[in-house]
C-alpha positions in Angstrom: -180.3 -73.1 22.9 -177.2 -71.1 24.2 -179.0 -69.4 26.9 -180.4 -73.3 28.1 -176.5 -75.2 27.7 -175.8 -71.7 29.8 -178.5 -72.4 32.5 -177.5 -76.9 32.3 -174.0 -75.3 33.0 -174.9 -73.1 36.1 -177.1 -75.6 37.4 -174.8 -78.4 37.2 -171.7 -75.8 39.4 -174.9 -75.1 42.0 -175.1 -78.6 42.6 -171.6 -79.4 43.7 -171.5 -76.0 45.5 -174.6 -76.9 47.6 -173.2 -80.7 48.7 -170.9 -79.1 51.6 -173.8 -76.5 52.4 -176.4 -79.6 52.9 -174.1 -82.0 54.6 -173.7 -78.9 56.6 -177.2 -78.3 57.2 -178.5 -81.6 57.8 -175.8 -82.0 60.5 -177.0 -78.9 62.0 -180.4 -79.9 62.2 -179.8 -83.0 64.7 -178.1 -80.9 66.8 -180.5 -78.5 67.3 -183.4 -79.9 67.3 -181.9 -81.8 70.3 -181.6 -78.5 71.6 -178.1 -77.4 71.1 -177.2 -74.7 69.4 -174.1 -75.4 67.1 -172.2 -72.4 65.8 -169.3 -74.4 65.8 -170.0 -76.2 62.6 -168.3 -74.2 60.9 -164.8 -75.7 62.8 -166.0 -79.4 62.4 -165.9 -78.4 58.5 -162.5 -77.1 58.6 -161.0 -79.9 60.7 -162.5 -82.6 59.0 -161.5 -81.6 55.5 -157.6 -81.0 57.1 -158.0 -84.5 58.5 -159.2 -86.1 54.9 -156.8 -84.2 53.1 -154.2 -85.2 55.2 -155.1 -89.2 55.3 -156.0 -89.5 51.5 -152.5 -88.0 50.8 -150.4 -90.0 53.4 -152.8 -93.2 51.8 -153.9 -92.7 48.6 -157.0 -94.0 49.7 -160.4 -91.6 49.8 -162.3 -93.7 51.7 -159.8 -93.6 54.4 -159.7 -89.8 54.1 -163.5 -89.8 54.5 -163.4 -92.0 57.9 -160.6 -89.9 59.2 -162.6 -86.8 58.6 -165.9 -88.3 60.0 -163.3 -89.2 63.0 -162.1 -85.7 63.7 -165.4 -83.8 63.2 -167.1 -86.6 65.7 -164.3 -85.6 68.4 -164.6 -81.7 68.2 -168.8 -82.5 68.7 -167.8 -84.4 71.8 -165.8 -81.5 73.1 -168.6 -79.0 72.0 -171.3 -81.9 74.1 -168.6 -81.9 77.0 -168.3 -78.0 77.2 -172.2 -77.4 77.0 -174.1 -80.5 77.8 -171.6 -81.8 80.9 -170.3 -78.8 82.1 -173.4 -76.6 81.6 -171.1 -74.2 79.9 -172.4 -71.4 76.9 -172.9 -72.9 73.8 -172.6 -70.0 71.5 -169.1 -69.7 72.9 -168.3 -73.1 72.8 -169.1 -73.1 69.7 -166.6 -70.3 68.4 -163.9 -71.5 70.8 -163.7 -74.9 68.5 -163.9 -72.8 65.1 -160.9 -70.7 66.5 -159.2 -73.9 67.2 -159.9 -75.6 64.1 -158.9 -72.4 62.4 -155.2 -72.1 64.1 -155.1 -76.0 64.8 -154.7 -76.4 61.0 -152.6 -74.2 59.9 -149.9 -75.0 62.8 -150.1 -78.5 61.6 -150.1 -77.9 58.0 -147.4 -76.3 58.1 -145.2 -78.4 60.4 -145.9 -81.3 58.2 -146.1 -80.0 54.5 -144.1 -76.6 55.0 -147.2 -75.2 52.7 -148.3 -72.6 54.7 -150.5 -74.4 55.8 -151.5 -76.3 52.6 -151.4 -79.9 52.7 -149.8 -81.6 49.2 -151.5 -82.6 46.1 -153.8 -85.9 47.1 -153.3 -88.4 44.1 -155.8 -89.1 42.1 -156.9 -92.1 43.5 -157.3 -90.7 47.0 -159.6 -88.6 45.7 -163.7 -88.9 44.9 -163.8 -88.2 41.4 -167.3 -88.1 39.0 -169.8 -90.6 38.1 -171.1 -91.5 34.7 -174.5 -92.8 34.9 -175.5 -95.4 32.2 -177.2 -94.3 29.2 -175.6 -91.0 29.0 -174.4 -91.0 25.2 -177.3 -92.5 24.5 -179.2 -89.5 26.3 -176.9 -86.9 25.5 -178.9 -85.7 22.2 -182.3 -86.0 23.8 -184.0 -82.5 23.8 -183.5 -80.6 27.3 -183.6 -84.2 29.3 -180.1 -85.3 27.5 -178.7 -81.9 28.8 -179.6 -82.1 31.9 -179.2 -85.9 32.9 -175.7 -85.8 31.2 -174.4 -82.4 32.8 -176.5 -82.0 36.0 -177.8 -85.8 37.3 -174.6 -87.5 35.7 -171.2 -86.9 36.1 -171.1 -86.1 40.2 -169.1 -88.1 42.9 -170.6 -90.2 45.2 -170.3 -87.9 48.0 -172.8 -86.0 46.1 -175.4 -88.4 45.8 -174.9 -89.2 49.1 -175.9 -85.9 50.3 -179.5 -85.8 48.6 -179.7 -89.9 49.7 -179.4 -87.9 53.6 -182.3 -85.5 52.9 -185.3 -88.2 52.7 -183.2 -90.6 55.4 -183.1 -87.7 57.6 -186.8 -87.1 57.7 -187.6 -90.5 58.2 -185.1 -90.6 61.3 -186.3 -87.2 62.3 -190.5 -87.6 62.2 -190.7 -91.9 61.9 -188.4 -93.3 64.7 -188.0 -93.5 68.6 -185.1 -91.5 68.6 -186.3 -89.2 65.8 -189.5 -88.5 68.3 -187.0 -88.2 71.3 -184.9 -85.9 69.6 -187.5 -83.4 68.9 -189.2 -84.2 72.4 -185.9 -83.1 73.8 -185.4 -80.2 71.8 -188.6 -78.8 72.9 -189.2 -80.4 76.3 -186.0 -81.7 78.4 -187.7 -82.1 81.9 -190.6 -84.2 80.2 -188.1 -86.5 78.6 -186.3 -86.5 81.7 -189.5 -87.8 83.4 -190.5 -90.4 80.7 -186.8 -92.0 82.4 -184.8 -91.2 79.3 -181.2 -90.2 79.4 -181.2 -85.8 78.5 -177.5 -85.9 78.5 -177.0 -89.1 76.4 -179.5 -87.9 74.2 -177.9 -84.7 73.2 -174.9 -86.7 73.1 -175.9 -89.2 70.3 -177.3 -86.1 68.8 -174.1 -84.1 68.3 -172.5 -87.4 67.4 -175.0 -87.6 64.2 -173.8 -84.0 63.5 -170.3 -84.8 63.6 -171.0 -87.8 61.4 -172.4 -85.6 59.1 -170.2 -82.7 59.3 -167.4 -85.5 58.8 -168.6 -85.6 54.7 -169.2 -82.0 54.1 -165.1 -81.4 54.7 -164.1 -84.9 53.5 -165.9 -83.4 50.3 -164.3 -79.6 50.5 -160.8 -81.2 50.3 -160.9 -84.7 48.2 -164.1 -84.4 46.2 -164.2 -80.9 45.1 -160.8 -80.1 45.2 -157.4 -82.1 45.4 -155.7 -80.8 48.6 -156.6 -78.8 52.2 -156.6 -75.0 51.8 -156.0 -72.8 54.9 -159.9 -71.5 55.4 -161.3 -73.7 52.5 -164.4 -73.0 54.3 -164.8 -70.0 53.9 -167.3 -69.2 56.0 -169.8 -72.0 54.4 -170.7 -73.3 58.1 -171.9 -70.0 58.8 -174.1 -70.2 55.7 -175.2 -73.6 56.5 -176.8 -72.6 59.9 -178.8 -69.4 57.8 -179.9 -72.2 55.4 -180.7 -74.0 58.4 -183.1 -71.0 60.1 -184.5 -70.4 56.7 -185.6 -73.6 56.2 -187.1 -73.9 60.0 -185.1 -76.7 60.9 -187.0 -79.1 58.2 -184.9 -81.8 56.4 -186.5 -81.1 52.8 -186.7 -77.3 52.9 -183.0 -77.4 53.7 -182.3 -78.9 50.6 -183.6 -76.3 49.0 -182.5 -73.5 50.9 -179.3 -74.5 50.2 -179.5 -75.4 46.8 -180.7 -71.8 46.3 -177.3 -70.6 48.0 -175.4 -72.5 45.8 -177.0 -71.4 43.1 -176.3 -67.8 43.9 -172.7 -69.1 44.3 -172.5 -70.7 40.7 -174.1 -67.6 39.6 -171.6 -65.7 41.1 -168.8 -67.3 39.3 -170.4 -67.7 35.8 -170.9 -63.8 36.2 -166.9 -62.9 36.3 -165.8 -61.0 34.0 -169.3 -60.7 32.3 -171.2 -57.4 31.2 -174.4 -56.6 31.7 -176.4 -54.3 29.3 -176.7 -50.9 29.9 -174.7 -51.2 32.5 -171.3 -52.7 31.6 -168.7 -55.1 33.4 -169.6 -55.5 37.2 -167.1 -55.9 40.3 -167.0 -59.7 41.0 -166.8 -58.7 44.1 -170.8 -57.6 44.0 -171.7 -60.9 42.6 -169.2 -62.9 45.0 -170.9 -61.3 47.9 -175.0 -62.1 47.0 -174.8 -65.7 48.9 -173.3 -63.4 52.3 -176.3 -60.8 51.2 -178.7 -63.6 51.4 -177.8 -65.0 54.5 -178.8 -61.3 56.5 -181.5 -60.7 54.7 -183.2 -64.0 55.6 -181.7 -64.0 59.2 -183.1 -60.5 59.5 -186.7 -61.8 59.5 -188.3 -61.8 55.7 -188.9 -65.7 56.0 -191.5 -64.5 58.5 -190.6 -66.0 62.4 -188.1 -69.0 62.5 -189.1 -70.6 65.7 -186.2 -72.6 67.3 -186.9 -75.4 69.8 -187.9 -74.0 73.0 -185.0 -75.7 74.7 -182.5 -75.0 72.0 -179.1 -72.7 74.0 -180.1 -73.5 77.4 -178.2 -76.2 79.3 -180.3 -78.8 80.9 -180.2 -78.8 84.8 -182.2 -81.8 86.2 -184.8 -80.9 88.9 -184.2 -82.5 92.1 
């Protein structure tokens, strides 16, 4: 029964270490299967969770903090659609010119207004998105491996969290059972034809990156009010990065990216739960080997074992309308 609570316990860490990777993911997914390639989720993550951070402390309010980090997130899309979709620019280097800005932008500003190093202060508890109990979870608690799990893995989470797997099934159904679902993907794989049909390219794309803002917008609120209580310079980590492997892994598909990602949180939890811990015959390992298996992961699956991850066809190249 140790080894299961042990197991209950990991799987309950790789659930609220996958939220930020799937809100991630999923807002990934719009954008590129509208054909543009979004390296710079990564930076939406960072400045949305600075802009939540800083709105839940200033208010006390989370749900403020969330709407100010769907806000900024929304804004550094725009400039990413402006750079590549208007301007025809790169999109790869669009892309890491916002996570460069995102990365300095908030840590000048962190520190001009908190004098933290770039650490915003301590968001009150009530600015921030604490746990859920379900009902019945005493009464469920004793059951036989269901009480375990419903009390420590399905119970217990914010609502950010719950929101994330709501976005899974809602995303297929905007993806493959709407008209803008079918025009995404059309335009993803076939800009001229859409172009033809007399729908908008550019304001396609456009509504596009604003879903992946939107979306991006919750994986920082959660970073900085839901899974912790204050903005950390590069509380990212590098998660956006992840994210878009989970993405490729998955082949741009709203229900394997669940997965995918739970699967990188899971090494994540593992990670953590292996600190400090010997293994036999072989003794205490460097955390540093077990930190480092999600970053492992990601090359081996980007360097081709999933067999071929097929982009869109259109995906990194700017739409130039045929005269």
């Amino acid at each position: 029964m140790e080894y299961f609570d042990t197991f209950v316990s990991i799987l309950g860490s790789a659930i609220r270490l996958s939220i930020p990777l799937l809100f991630t993911a999923l807002a990934g997914l719009f954008s590129e299967r509208a054909g543009i390639f979004d390296i710079g989720l990564e930076g939406k993550m960072l400045a949305s969770a600075f802009a939540a951070a800083c709105v839940a402390y200033w208010t006390g309010n989370a749900w403020a903090g969330l709407g100010a980090g769907i806000l900024v997130a929304i804004i550094f899309s725009l400039l990413h659609g402006f750079a590549s979709i208007t301007n025809r620019g790169n999109q790869i280097v669009s892309g890491v010119a916002l996570n460069f800005i995102a990365a300095g932008l908030t840590i000048v500003l962190g520190t001009a207004w908190f004098n933290q190093g770039g650490r915003t202060g301590q968001v009150p508890p009530e600015g921030r998105f604490s746990g859920i109990v379900l009902p019945g979870v005493e009464m469920m608690r004793d059951v036989p491996i269901i009480g375990p799990l419903y009390a420590n893995v399905i119970s217990g989470n914010n609502i950010l969290t719950y929101i994330a797997f709501l976005m899974v099934p809602l995303s297929w159904w905007v993806l493959y059972r709407t008209r803008f679902g079918l025009r995404l993907r059309a335009v993803g794989e076939n800009p001229g034809a859409v172009d033809t049909a007399g729908i908008s390219v550019v304001w396609l794309r456009y509504r596009a990156l604003i879903v992946t803002g939107f979306l991006a917008g919750f994986a920082g609120t959660y970073l900085s009010i839901a899974q912790s209580a204050a903005f950390i310079n590069n509380m990212s980590a590098g998660k956006g990065y992840i994210a878009l492997a989970a993405l490729i892994f998955a082949k741009w598909k709203p229900v394997p990216v669940m997965f995918a990602c739970l699967l990188f949180g899971f090494l994540d939890a593992f990670a953590n739960f292996m600190q400090g811990k010997s293994l036999p015959m072989i003794g205490e390992v460097p955390v540093q080997i077990f930190q480092a298996l999600p970053y492992i992961l990601t090359c081996v699956l980007l360097a081709g074992v999933i067999g071929v991850a097929r982009p869109p066809k259109a995906g990194g190249v700017p739409y130039t309308k045929e005269r």
